[in-house]
Every structure is written in C-alpha cells, then in structure tokens.
C-alpha positions in Angstrom: 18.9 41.8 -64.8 16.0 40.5 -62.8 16.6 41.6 -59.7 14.3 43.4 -57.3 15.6 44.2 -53.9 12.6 44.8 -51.3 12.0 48.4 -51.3 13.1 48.3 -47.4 16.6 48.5 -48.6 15.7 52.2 -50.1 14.6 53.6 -46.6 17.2 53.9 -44.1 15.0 55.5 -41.3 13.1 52.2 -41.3 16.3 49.8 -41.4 17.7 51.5 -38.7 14.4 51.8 -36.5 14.0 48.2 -36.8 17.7 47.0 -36.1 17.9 45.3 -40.0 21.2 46.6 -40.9 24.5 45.2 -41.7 27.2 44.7 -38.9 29.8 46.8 -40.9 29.7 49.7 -43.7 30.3 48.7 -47.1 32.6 50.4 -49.8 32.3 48.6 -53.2 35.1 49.6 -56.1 33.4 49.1 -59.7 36.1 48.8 -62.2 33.5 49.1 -65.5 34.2 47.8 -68.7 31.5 47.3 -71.3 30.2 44.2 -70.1 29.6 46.0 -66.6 27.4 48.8 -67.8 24.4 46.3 -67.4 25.2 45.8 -63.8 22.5 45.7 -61.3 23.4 48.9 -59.1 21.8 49.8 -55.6 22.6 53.0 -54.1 20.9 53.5 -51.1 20.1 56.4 -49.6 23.4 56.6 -47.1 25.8 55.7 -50.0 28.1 58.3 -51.5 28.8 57.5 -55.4 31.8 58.8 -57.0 33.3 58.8 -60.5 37.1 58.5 -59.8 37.8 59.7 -63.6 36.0 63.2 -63.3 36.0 63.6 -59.5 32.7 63.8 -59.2 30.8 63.2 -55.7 27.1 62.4 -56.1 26.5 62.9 -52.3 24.0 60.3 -50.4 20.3 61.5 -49.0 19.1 60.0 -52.6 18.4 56.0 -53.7 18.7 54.7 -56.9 18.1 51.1 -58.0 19.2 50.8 -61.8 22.0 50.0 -64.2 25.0 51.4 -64.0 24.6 52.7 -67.2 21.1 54.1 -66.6 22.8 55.6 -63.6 25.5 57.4 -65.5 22.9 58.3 -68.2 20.2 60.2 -64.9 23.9 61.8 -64.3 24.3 62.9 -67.0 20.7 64.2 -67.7 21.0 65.9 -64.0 24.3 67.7 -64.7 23.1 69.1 -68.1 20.2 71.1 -66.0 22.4 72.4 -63.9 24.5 73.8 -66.3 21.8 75.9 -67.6 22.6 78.1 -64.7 26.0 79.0 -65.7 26.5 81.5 -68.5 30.3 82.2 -68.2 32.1 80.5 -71.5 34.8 78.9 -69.5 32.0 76.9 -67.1 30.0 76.1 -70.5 33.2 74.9 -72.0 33.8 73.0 -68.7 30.6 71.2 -69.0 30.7 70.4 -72.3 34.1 68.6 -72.1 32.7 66.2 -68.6 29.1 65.5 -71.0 32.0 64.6 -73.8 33.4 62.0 -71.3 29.9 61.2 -69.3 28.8 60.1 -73.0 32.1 58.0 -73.8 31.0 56.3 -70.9 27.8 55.8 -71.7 28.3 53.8 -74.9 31.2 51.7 -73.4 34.4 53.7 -75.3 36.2 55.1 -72.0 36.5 52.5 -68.9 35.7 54.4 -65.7 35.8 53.9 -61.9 32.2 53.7 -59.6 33.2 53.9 -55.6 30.6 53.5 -53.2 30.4 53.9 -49.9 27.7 53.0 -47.7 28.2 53.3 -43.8 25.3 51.4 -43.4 26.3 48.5 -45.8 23.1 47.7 -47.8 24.6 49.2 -51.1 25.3 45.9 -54.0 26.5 45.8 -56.9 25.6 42.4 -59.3 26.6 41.3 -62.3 25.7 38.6 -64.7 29.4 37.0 -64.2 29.5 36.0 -60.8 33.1 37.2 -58.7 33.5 39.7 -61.6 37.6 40.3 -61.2 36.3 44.1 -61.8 34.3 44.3 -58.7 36.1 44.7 -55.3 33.9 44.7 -52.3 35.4 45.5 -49.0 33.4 45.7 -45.2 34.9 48.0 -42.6 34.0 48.5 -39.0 31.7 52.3 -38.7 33.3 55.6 -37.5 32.3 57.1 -34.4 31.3 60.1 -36.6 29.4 57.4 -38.9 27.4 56.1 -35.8 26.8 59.5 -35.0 24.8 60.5 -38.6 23.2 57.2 -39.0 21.8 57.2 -35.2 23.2 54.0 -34.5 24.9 53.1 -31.2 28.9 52.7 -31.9 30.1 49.6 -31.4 33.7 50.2 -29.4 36.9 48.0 -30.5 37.9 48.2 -26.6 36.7 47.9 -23.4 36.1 51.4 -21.6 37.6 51.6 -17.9 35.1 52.8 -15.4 36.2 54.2 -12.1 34.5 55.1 -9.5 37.2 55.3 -6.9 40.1 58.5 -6.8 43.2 56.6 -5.7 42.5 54.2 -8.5 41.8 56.9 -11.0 44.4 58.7 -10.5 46.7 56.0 -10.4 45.7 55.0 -13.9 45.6 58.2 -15.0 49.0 59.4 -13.9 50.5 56.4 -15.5 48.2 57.1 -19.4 50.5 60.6 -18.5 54.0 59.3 -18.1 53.6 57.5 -21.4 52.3 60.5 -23.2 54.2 63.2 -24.8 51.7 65.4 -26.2 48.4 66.1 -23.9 45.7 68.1 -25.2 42.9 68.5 -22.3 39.0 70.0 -22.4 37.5 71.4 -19.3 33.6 72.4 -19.3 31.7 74.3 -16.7 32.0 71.3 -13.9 35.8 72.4 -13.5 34.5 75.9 -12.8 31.7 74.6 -10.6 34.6 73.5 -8.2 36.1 76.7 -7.9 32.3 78.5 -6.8 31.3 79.8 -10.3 27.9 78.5 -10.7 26.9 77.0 -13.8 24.7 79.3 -15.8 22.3 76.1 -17.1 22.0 73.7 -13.9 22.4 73.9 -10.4 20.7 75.8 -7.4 22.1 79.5 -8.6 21.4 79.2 -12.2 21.6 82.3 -13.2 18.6 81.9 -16.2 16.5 81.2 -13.7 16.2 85.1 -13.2 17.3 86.0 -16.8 15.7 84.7 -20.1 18.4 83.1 -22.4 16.8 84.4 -25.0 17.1 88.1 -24.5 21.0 87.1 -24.3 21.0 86.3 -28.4 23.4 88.5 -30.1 20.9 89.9 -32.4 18.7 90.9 -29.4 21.7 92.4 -27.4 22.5 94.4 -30.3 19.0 95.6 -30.8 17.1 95.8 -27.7 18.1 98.2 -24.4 16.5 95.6 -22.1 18.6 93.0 -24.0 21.4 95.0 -22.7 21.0 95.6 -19.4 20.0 92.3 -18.2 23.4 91.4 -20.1 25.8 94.0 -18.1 23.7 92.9 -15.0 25.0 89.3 -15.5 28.4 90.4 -16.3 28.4 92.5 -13.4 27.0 89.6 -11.1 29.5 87.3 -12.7 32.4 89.5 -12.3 31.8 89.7 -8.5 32.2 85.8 -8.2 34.9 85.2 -10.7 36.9 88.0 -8.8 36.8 85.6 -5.2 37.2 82.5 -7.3 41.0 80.6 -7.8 41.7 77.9 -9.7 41.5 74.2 -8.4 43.6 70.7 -9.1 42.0 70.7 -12.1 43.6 73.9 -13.2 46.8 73.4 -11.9 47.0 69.7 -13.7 47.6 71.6 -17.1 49.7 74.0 -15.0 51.9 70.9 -13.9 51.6 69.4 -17.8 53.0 72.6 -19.3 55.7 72.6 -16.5 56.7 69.1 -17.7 56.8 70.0 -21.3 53.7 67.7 -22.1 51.4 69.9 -22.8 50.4 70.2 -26.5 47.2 72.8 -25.5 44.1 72.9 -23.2 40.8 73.5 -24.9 38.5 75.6 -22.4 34.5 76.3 -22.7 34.8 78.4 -19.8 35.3 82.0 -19.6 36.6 83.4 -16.5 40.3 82.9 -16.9 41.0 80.8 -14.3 43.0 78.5 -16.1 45.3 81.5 -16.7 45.4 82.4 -13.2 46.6 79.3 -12.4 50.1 80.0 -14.3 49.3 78.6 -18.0 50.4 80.9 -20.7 47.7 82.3 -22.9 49.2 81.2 -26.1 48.2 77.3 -24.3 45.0 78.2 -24.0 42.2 77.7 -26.2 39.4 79.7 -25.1 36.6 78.5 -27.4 33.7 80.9 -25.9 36.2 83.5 -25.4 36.8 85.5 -22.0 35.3 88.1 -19.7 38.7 89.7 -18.8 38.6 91.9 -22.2 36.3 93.3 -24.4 35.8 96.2 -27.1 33.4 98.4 -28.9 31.4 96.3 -31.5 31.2 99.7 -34.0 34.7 100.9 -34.0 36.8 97.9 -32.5 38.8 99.6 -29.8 39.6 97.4 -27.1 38.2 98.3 -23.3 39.1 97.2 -20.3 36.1 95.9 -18.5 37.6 96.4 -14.7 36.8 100.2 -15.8 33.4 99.9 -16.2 32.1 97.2 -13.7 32.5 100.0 -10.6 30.6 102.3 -12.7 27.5 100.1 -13.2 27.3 99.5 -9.7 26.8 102.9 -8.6 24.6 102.6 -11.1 25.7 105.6 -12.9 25.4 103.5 -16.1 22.9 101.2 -17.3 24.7 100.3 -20.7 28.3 100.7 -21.6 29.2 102.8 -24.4 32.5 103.5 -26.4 34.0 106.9 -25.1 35.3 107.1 -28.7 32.5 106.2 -31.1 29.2 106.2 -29.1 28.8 102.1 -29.8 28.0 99.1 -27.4 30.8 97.5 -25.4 30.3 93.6 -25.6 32.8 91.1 -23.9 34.8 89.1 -25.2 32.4 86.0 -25.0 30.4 84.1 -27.4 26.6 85.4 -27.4 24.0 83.1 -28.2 24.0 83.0 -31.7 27.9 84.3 -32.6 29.8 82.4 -34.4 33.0 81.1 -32.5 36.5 83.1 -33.2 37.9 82.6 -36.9 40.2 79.4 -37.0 40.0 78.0 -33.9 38.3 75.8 -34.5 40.6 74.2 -37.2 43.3 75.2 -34.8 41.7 72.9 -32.3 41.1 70.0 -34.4 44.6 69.6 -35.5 45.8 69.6 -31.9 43.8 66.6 -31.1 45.0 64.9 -34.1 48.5 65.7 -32.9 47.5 64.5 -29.4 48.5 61.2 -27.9 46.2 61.8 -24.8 43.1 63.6 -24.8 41.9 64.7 -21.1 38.5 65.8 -20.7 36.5 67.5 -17.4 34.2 68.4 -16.2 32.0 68.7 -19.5 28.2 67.0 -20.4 30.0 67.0 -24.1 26.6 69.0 -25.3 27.5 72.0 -26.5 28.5 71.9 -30.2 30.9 72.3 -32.2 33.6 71.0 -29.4 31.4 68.0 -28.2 32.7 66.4 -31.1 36.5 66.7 -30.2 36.2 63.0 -28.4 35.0 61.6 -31.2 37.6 63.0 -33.9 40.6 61.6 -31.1 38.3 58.1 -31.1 38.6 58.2 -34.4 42.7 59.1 -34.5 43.1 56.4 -32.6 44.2 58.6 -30.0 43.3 57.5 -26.0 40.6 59.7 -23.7 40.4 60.0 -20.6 36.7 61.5 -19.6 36.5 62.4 -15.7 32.7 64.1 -15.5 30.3 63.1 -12.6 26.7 63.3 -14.9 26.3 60.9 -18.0 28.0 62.0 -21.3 27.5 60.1 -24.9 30.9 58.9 -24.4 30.8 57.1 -21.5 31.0 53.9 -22.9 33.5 54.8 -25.7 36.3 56.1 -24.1 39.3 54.8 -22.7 39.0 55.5 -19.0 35.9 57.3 -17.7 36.4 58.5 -14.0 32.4 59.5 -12.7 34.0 61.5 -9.5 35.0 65.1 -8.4 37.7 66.3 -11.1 39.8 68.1 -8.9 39.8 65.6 -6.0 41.1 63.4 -8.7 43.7 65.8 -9.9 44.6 66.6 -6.9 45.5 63.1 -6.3 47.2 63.0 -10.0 49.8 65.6 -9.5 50.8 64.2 -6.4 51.6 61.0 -8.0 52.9 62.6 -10.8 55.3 64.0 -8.0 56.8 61.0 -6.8 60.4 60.4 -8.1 60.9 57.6 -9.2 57.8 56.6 -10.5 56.7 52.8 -11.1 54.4 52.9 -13.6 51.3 50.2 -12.9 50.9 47.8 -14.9 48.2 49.7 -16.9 50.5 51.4 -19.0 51.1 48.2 -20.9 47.6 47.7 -21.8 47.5 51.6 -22.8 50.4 51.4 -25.1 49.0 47.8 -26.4 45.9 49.5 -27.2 47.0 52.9 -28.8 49.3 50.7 -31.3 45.9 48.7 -32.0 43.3 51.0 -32.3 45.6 53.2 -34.6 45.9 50.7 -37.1 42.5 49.0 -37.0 40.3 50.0 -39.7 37.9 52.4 -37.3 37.7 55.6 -39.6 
C-alpha cells in the first residue's frame, strides 16, 4: 500500500486543540482473511484494538500506522517480552499456546477478528479491494464519559431546560416526579448551606480560612499532634452548629419521596445527618463522605460515641481524644483528605443510578470526584436529571432541566404541588416521557 496519512492524524492533542476531528467516534470490524493481512491499518492514539479470537485488548495512548499483519507481528514481538517475566509453567504454557495462534495468524492459516474503536474517529482501515465485504465501518454519536477523556465539549441529543423562576420549576419538576417510579437524588454542601452549616471551601465563614486543609490529610492527622487538634477543634466548632441546624425542603423532598414509595436512594456528600433527621431511614441514605454522628478508635475499632467527648474538649480537659480501651486516636466517621471512600459504595451507588428513572441533583458544584461523575453515568443510561444548583456546574448545558435558584424554595414549592390531589400533570410530562423513550435507545454510550 502506498498510503501516507499526514502525521497529524497520529497526535490527538493537536487535532483536538485545533477543532480537526471527526463529528462522531468510529468503531471499524476487520473480518481478516489472507488477502486482508496487507491492509493499510491506522490506529491512532485514542483507538482501542482488540483480537476477538484471543480476547486480547491492546489499550489506546499508542499509534501505529502499518499492516495489519505487521501489526499482529509488533504484537506478537511485544507479548513474547513480556512473558519473560513469568516463570510459572502454567503462564509459560499459556503463552506459548496464544504465540501458537498469534503465528497461525500471521501466515494467513487461522481467520481472526480486528475491532477498533476510536472515540475520536480518525482510525481507517484500507484495502486494495475497495468496499471489502470483510470490513464493517460504523460512526456513533460520543459518550458523555468519551467527551470527558478526549476534552471535547459533548454535544447533547436534547435541549436542556433552563429555569430561572420557582413556580415554573417546580411545576416541571413535580410533574418529571409523577411519572417516575424510581428516584435516586444527590445533595452537595448548597443543601446544607440553607440549613446554616457553612460550607467548609466558599463563603464568608469558611472554616479553612483559619485551618490549613492540609494539616487535615489522613496521613498528617495520624501522625502529627497539631494535625489533631486543629481536627477536634473543627469537629468541635462543627458540632456546635450542626446541633442548632434542621433540615430544609430540600431534605424533606426525599422525606416526601420515600413516603410515596418513589424513592430508590439519596446519595449525600454531606455529613451532618440532616437528611436523617428529617425522617429518611438510614438504610436510604448513601453517605459518601460518611457522618459526624459516630466514630471509633482507628487502632482497635471500637465504636465511640462522639456526644461523649465533645463536652470534654470544651472544658478543655482534652486536647486529643483517645480510646479508653487501647490508648489509640478517635477519628469520625468522615472521609479525611486523602481516605479512600467506604468499601462498595461506590458500586452500590452506581447501580442505583442505572436503576433510576430520575436522577435529582442539589445543591452540588459536581467537583468533587468520584460522585461528580454520577450525572454523566445517568446521561449516559439514558436516564433524565434534574440539576437545581445556583453557581455554574459542567452539566449545565447537558441535563434535562437545570433550575439556577434556592433548592429548598424550590422544593418547598415541589412538595406542595406534589400535595394537591388530583393532580394535572402539565403538559411537560409528554415531552419527558418522549424523551426518556428516545435518548434510551439512541446510540449515546
């Protein structure tokens, strides 16, 4: 083959910097026979290969333009290294049975199947016989996750609804609730905001603006004594204002949900519990940073009750919290700064929003990771979300209805609605259940 592609096809950074990129990803099915192992191949470096016979992934972050047998030959060559690592008989024997097919391949005696996939669709494929029966190339619209990787902007199959205005918010989003049957909401610190817990990153009683974030890194809590103490003096602070605080419309919404029975589970960043006081069992609750009502001793385990130590640090007859059993620190329940999240929920999580047929989210900037991608995973289900946040969020313009006011003035106005027996749904609700049927069928993931 003759066949140079200009070397800008090799560099995604610069494709994607300069806009020169196809409209839709790419995923080309190579059927190879003999006569295809001369093929032209280009594999850029944002296309995942895979051998269907041997189920092998040869991931992207690499370009190659070659044959496809040359291709399968550098395979070959690179999998025969690696297997100089293993020593164990059963992975040699292993290896020596794929080289046994990778070579079959190689000299045309076992037909095999090439898949690539290239989100950014500038992989090709050419053969000498034009329309090759053998080669099926197919175009599909990106992923929000895809978007995401490639740091392109996501180009929505839907027109977002933007409101600015709480009567008409909550109109629309008290009739997106009578057609649902399983809700999973996320609130953020703005919900907690309304109920008078300051937000520990912005506002005028940011509490890092007396405490360095830094010093509140597990690691340094666990090894430092000045670590500590600035960490019981938040608690302690905190405690006194999560103590006078009650839960607000936008608590009482999931309250209201769970009441109903459409509740599937509510998703939480915050940790003061207020979405438990406000009458949702804890078995609905998700609380991904975990809570300040419990904690325990990080040597032996046992489980303290921190409403027993709070008076005690503020007669100051304790600086730092130790176990009365072991000697250890006492931590909160709470994810530190560099602590992972609690095993499985995660996966727990993720499966709810897949199950979801509304996702509600408030009060959240969607920065925080791993949660801020829940949004997208429910974009990508096909699954509607509703985003009600007064600052700017990556999802404004990708979400169903985005509501830039107060959440609980909203909710407020919501569970009233909700109230009203009987209730005329508005004429949104056709459009909403037009566009769940659509979007859940259109190829977007």
């Amino acid at each position: 083959m003759s066949l140079s592609p200009d070397p800008a096809f090799f560099d995604s950074v610069e494709l994607i910097s300069s806009g020169n990129y196809s409209e839709k990803g790419k995923k080309i099915t190579i059927h190879v026979t003999p006569e295809l192992l001369s093929s032209s191949l280009l594999k850029t470096d944002t296309t995942v290969l895979k051998i269907l016979e041997l189920d092998l992934q040869v991931p992207d972050g690499s370009a190659r333009f070659t044959t496809i047998k040359d291709y399968i030959v550098e395979t070959r060559n690179n999998l025969e290294k690696a297997s100089s690592y293993f020593s164990a008989p059963s992975m040699i024997r292993n290896f020596h049975k794929f080289f046994e097919k990778l070579d079959q391949m190689i000299e045309g005696a076992m037909p095999f199947t090439l898949e690539l996939d290239d989100p950014l669709g500038n992989a090709f494929v050419e053969s000498d016989i034009p329309n090759h029966p053998n080669i099926e190339i197919e175009e599909y619209h990106r992923s929000f996750f895809q978007c995401q990787e490639l740091g392109i902007p996501y180009k929505s199959s839907h027109s977002t609804i933007k409101c600015t205005d709480i009567s008409k918010a909550a109109s629309i989003l008290s009739s997106m609730i009578e057609s649902a049957n399983h809700v999973v909401g996320f609130t953020g610190a703005g919900v907690s905001t309304e109920s008078g817990i300051p937000a520990f990153r912005t506002g005028g009683k940011n509490l890092w603006s007396r405490f360095d974030p830094n010093k509140q890194k597990l690691m340094r809590f666990l090894g430092d004594e000045n670590s500590q103490k600035d960490y019981w003096e938040i608690k302690t602070e905190l405690n006194e204002i999560i103590k006078t605080a009650r839960p607000n419309p936008s608590h009482d919404i999931f309250t209201y949900l769970h009441g109903s029975g459409k509740l599937l589970s509510l998703v939480t960043q915050n940790i003061d519990g207020l979405h438990h006081k406000s009458g949702l069992p804890k078995e609905f609750i998700y609380e991904i940073h975990g809570t300040v009502e419990t904690g325990r001793c990080w040597e032996c385990k046992k489980p303290i009750d921190p409403e027993l130590i709070y008076p005690k640090l503020r007669n100051n007859e304790i600086q730092i919290p130790k176990c009365e059993e072991c000697g250890g620190l006492i931590k909160l329940d709470t994810v530190s700064f560099g602590e992972p999240l609690p095993e499985g929920i995660m996966k727990q999580v993720i499966q709810d929003v897949k199950n979801a047929d509304l996702f509600v989210v408030m009060g959240s900037s969607l920065v925080v990771a791993p949660v801020n991608r829940l949004p997208a995973i429910a974009l990508c289900e096909g699954i509607p979300v509703v985003l009600v946040n007064i600052g700017e969020t990556d999802f404004d313009d990708y979400v169903d209805l985005h509501v830039a006011c107060p959440s609980g003035e909203v909710m407020e106005r919501t569970i009233s609605l909700l109230k009203q027996s009987p209730k005329q749904c508005d004429n949104f609700v056709s459009y909403y259940v037009a566009l769940k049927n659509v979007r859940k069928y259109q190829n977007l993931v």
